[in-house]
LUMMAR-399622 format. One line per field, with one value per residue: residue in three letters; x, y, z of N, C-alpha, C in turn. Coordinates in steps of 0.2 Angstrom, whole numbers, always signed. Layout:
<rs>
r <- [ALA_...]
n.X <- [X_...]
n.Y <- [Y_...]
n.Z <- [Z_...]
ca.X <- [X_...]
ca.Y <- [Y_...]
ca.Z <- [Z_...]
c.X <- [X_...]
c.Y <- [Y_...]
c.Z <- [Z_...]
</rs>
This chain:
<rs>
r <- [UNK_UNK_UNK_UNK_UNK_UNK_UNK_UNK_UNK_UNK_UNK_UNK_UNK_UNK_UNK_UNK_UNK_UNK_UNK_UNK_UNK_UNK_UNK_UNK_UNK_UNK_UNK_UNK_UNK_UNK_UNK_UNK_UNK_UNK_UNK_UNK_UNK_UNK_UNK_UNK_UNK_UNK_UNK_UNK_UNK_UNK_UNK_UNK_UNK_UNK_UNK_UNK_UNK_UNK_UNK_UNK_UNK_UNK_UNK_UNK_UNK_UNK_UNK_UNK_UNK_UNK_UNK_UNK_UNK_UNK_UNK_UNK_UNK_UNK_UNK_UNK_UNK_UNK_UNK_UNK_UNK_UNK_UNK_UNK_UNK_UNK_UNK_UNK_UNK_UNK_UNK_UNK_UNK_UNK_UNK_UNK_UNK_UNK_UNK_UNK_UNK_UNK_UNK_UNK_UNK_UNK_UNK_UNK_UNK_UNK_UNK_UNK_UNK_UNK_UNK_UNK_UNK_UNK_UNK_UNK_UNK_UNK_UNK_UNK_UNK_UNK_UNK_UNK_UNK_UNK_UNK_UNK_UNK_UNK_UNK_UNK_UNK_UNK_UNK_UNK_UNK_UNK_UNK_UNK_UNK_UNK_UNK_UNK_UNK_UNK_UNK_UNK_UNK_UNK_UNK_UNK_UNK_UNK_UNK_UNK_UNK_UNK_UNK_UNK_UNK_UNK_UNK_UNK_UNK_UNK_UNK_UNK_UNK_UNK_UNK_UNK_UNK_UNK_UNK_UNK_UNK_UNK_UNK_UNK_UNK_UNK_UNK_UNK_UNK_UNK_UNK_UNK_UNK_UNK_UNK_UNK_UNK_UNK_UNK_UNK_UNK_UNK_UNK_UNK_UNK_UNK_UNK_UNK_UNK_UNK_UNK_UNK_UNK_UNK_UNK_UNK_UNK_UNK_UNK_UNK_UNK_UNK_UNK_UNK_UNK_UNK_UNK_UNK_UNK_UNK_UNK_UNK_UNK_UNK_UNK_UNK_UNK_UNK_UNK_UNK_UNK_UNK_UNK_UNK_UNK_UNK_UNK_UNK_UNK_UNK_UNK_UNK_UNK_UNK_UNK_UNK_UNK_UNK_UNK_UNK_UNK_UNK_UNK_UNK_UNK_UNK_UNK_UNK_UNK_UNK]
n.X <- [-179_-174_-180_-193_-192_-191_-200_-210_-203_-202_-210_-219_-207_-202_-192_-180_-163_-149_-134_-122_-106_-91_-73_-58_-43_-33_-25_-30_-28_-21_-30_-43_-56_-65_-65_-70_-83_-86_-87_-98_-110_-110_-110_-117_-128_-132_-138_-146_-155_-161_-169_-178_-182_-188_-196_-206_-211_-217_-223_-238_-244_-242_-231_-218_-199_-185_-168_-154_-137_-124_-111_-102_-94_-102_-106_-94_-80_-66_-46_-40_-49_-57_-69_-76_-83_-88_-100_-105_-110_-119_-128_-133_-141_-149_-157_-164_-173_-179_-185_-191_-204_-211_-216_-223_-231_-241_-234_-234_-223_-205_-188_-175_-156_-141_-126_-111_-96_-78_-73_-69_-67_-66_-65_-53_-44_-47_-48_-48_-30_-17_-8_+7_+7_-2_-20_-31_-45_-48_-43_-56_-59_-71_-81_-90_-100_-106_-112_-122_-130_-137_-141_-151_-158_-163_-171_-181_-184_-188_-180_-175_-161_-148_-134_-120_-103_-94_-84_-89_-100_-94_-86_-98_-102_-90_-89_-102_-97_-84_-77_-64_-57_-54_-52_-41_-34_-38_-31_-16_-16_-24_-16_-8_-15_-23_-16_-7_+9_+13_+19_+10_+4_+6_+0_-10_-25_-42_-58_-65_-70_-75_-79_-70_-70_-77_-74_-71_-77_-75_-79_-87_-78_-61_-41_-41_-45_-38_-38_-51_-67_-79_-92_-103_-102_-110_-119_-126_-130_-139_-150_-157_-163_-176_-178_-169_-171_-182_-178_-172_-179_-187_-177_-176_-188_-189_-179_-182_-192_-190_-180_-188_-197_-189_-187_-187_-202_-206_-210_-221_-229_-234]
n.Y <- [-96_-89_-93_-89_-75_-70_-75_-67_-54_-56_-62_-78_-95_-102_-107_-116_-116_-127_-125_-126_-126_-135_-139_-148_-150_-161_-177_-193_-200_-187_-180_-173_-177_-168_-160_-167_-166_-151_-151_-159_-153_-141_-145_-158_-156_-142_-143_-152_-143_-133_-138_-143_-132_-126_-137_-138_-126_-125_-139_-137_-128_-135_-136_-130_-131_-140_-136_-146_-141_-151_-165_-174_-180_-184_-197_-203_-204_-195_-194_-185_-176_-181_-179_-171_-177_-188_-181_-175_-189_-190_-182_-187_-198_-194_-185_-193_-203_-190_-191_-202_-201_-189_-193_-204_-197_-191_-177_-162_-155_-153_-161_-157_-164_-156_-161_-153_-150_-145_-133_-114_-106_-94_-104_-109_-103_-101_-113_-124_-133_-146_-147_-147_-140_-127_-129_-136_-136_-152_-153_-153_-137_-127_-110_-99_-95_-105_-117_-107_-105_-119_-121_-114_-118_-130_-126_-121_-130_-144_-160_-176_-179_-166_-166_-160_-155_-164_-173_-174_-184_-194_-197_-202_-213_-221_-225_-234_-241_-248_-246_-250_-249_-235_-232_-235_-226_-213_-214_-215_-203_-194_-186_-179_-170_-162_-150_-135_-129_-123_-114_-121_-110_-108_-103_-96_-89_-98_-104_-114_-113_-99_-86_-79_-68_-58_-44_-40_-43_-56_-57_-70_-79_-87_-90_-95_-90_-90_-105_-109_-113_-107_-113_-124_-140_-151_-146_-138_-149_-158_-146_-145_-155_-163_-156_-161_-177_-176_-172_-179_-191_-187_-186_-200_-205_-200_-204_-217_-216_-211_-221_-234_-229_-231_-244_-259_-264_-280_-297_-303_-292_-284]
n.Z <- [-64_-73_-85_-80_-82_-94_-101_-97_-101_-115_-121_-122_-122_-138_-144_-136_-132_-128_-121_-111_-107_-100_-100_-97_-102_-102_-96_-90_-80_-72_-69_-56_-43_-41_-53_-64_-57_-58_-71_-73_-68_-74_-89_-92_-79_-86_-97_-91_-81_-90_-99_-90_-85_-97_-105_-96_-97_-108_-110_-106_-114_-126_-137_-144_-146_-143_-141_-141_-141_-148_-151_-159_-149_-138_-142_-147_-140_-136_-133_-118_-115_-105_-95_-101_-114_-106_-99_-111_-119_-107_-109_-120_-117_-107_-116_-127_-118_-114_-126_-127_-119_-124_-138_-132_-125_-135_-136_-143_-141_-146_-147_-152_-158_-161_-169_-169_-178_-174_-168_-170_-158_-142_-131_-132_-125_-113_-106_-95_-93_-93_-104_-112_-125_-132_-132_-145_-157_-165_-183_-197_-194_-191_-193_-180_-184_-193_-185_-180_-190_-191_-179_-179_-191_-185_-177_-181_-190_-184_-182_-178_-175_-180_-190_-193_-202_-211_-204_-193_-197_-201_-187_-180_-188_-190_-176_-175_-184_-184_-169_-160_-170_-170_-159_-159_-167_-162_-150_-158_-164_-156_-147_-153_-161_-156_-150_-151_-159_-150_-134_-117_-107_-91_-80_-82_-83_-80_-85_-75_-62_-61_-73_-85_-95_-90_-90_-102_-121_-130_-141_-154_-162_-160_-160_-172_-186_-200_-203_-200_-207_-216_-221_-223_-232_-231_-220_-229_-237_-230_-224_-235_-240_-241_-254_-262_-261_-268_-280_-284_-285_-295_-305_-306_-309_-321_-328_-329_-339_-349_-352_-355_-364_-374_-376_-385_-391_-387_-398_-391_-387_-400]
ca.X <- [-180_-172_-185_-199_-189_-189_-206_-212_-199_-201_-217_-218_-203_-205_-189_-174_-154_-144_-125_-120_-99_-84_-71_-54_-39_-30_-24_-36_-21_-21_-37_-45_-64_-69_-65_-76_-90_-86_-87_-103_-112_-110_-112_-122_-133_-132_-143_-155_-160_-161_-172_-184_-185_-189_-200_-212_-218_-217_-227_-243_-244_-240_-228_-210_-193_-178_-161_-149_-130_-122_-104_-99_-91_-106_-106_-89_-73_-57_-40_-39_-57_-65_-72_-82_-85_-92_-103_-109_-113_-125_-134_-136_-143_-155_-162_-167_-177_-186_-190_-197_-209_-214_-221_-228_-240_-241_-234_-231_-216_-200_-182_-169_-150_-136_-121_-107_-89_-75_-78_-65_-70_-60_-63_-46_-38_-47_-51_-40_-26_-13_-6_+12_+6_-8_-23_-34_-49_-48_-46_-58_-63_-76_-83_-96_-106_-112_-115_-129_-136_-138_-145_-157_-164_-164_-178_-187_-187_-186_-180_-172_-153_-143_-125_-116_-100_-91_-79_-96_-103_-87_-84_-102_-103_-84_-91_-106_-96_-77_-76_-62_-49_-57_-48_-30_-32_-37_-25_-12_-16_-28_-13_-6_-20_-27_-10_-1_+14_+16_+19_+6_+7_+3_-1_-16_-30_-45_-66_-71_-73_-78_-80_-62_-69_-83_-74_-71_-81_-70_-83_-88_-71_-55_-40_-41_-47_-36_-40_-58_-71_-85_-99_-101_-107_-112_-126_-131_-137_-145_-155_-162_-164_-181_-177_-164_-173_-187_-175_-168_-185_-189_-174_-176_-194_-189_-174_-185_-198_-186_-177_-193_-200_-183_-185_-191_-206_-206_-214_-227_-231_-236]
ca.Y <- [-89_-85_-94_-83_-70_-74_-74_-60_-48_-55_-68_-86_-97_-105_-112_-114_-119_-129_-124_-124_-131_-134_-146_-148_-153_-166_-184_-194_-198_-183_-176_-173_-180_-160_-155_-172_-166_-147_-151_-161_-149_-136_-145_-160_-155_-138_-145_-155_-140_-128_-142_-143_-124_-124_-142_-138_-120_-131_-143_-134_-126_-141_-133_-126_-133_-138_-137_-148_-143_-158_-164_-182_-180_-186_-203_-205_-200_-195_-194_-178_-173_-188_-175_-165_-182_-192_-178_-176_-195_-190_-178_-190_-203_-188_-182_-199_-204_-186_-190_-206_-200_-185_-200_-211_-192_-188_-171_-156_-153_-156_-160_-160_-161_-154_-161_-149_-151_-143_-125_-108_-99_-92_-106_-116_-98_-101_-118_-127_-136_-145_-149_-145_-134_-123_-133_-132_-140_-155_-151_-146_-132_-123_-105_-101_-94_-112_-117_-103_-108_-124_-121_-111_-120_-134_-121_-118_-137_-149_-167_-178_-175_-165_-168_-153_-157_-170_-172_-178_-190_-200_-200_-206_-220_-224_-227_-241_-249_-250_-243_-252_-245_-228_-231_-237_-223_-208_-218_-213_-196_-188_-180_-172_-166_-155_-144_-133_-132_-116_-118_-119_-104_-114_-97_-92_-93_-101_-104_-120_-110_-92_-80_-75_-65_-54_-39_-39_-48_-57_-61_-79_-79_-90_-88_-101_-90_-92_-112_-110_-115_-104_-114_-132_-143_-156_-143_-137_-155_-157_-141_-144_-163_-162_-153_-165_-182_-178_-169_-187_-194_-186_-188_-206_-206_-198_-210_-223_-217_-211_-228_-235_-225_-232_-248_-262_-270_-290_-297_-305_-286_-281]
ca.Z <- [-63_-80_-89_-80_-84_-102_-105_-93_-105_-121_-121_-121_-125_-143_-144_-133_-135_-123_-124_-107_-105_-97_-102_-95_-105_-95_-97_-85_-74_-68_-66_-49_-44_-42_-59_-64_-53_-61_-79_-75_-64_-77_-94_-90_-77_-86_-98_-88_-78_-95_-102_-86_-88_-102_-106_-92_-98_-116_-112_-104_-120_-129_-142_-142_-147_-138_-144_-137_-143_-147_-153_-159_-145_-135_-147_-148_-133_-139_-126_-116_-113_-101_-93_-105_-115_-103_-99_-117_-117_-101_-112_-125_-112_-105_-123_-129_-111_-114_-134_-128_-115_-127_-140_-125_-120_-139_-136_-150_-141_-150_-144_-159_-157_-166_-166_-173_-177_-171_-172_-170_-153_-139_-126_-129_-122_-107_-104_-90_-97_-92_-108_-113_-130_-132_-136_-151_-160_-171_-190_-200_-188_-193_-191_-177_-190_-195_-180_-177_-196_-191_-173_-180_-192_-181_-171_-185_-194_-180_-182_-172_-176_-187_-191_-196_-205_-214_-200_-189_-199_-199_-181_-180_-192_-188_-170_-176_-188_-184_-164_-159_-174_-168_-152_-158_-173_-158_-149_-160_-168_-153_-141_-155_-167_-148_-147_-157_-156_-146_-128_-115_-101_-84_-74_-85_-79_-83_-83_-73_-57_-63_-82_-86_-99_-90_-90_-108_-124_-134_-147_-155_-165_-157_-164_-179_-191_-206_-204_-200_-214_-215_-225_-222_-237_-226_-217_-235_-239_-224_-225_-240_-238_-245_-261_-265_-260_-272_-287_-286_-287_-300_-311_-307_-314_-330_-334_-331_-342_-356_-354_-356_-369_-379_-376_-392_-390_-388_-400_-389_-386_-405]
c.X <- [-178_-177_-192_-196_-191_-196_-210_-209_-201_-207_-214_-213_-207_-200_-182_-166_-151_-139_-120_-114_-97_-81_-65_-48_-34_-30_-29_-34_-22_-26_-40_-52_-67_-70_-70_-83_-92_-91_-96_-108_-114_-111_-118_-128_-135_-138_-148_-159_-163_-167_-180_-187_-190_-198_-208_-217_-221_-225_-237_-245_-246_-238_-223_-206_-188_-174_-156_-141_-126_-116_-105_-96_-94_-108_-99_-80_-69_-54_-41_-43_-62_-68_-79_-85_-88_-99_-110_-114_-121_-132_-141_-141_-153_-162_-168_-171_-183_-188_-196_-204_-212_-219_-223_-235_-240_-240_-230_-224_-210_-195_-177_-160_-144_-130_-115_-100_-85_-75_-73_-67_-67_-61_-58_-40_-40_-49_-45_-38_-21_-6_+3_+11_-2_-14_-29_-39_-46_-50_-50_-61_-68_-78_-90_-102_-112_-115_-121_-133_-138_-142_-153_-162_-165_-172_-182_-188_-183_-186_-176_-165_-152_-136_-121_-108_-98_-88_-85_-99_-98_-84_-90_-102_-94_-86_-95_-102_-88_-74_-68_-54_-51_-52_-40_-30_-31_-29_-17_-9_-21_-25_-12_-10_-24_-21_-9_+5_+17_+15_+13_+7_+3_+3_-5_-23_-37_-53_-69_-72_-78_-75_-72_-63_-79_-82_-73_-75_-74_-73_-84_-82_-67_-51_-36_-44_-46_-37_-48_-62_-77_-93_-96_-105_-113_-119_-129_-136_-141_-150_-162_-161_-169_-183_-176_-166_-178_-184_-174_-171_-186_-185_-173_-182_-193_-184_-178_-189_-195_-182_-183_-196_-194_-182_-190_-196_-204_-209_-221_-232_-235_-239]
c.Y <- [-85_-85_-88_-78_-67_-73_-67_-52_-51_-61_-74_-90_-102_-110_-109_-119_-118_-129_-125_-131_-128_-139_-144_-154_-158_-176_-187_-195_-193_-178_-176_-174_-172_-157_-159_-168_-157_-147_-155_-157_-144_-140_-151_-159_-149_-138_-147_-150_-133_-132_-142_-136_-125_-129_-139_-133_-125_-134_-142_-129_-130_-140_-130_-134_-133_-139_-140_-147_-149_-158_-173_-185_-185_-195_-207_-200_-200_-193_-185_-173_-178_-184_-173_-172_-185_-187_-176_-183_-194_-188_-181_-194_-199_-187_-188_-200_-200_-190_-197_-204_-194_-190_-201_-203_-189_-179_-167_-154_-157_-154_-164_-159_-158_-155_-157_-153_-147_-134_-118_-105_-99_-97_-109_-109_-98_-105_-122_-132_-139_-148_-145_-139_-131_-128_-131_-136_-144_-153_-157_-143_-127_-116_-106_-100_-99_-115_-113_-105_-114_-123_-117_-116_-127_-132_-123_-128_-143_-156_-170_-177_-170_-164_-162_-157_-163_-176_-178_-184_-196_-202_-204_-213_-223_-229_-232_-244_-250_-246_-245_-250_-239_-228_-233_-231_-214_-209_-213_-207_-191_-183_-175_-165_-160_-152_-144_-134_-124_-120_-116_-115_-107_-110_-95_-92_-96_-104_-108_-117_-103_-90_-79_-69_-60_-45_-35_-46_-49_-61_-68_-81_-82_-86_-91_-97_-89_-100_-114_-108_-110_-104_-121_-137_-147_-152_-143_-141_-156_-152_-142_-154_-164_-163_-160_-173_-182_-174_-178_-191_-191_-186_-196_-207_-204_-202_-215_-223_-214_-217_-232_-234_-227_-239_-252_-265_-278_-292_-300_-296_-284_-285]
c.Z <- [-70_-86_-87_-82_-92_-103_-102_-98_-109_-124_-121_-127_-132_-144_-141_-132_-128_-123_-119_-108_-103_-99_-97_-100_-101_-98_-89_-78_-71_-68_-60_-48_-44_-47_-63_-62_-58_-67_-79_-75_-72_-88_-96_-87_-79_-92_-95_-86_-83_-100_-97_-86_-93_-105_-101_-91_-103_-117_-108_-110_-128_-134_-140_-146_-143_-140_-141_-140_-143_-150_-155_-154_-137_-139_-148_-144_-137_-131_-125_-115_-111_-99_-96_-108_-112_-103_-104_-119_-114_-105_-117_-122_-110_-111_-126_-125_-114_-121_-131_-126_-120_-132_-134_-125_-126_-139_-142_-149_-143_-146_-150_-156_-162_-165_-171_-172_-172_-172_-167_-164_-148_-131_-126_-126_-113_-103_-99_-93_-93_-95_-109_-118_-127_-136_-142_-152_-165_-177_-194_-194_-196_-189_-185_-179_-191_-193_-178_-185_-192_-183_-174_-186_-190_-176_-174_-189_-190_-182_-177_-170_-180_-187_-194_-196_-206_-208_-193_-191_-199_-192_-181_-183_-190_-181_-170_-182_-186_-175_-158_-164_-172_-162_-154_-163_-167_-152_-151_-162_-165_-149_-147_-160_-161_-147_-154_-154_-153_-139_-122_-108_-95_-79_-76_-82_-84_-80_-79_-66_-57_-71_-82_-93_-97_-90_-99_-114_-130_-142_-148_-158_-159_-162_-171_-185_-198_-206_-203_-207_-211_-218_-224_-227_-234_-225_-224_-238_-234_-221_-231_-242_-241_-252_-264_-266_-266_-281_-289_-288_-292_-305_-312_-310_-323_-333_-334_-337_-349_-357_-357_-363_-377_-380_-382_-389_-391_-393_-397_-387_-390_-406]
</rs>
């Protein structure tokens, strides 16, 4: 319904972003299978059916984009979000399945992900928790700013990932080549690096049932923004990925042909 919605008001979808979450902060111990079934419901299957939406006007046209918001989080679990992790996992499971079958029916349609770091926004004020502190994003946090660059030109220049921050590429590659220190190193430094050290209010309320912020906007902003980074080097090589591949090529032709141009002939040469 959203989707005819969507093109009915504002014409045919071109390209569309998958965001839909819930997590729950919680040691696995004590979690309940409904909050499991919640977090999937809503961040898992909240893609797939944002995805059939979306694919099926898509591919009758045979052109569009689809955004899959992503996390390393989906590639690699840290403690005290099996939940939302495993979930992200599903996604990834999901995305991959479609790319193939889009190759197999040669379709124009693209499906890119983007996986982002850790990023400033006001779900850890109302995300259920049932942690001792206040919980927070793993640093480097970043603004939400970079995340909407980075989803955007994901729209606009489709590939198959793109990694937004430093902080991502190192979980990822940590995960294929060393996945086993990853787990004694989160192990050791994932409970405390997700709180502060404030206390956490255990009568607040919180979004895995219903909005807790529909009668006020609380904007994209958390409230990290003296630690939130607002440009990510990381994206700017990855944007301009291109330039730089062929700057390099080309400063490599020219050393070779000035080293060249420098070197003595043999005498079998003269």
């Amino acid at each position: 319904a959203a989707a005819q919605r969507i093109e009915l008001e504002l014409g045919e979808i071109d390209a569309w972003v998958n965001n839909a979450m819930l997590s729950v902060f919680s040691p696995v111990r004590e979690m309940r299978p409904e909050e499991y079934r919640r977090v999937t419901e809503v961040t898992y299957l909240g893609y797939v059916h944002g995805t059939l939406a979306a694919y099926r006007r898509m591919a009758r046209r045979d052109r569009g984009v689809i955004v899959q918001v992503g996390s390393a989080l989906g590639y690699r679990s840290i403690p005290l979000q099996s939940a939302y992790c495993a979930a992200k996992h599903a996604i990834v499971g999901f995305t991959d399945s479609l790319r193939c079958e889009l190759i197999h029916d040669g379709s124009r349609v693209r499906v890119t992900v983007v996986n982002l770091p850790a990023l400033n926004t006001p779900q850890f004020d109302w995300v259920r928790s049932r942690l001792r502190r206040r919980g927070q994003p793993v640093s480097p946090i970043f603004q939400p700013e970079v995340a909407a660059r980075a989803i955007l030109h994901a729209a606009k220049h489709p590939r198959r990932e793109l990694n937004v921050g430093r902080s991502t590429y190192l979980a990822l590659w940590g995960q294929k080549l060393a996945p086993g220190l990853l787990d004694w190193y989160l192990g050791r430094t994932g409970f405390a690096a997700q709180q502060t050290d404030e206390p956490e209010d255990p009568e607040r309320p919180d979004n895995l049932r219903r909005p807790v912020d529909q009668d006020l906007d609380h904007g994209a902003h958390g409230r990290f923004d003296q630690r939130a980074q607002g440009w990510s080097p990381a994206l700017q090589i990855e944007q301009h990925r291109g330039l730089i591949v062929a700057g390099l090529a080309a400063l490599a032709a020219a050393t070779v042909a000035v080293a060249g141009g420098r070197l003595p002939l043999r005498r079998s040469d003269r």
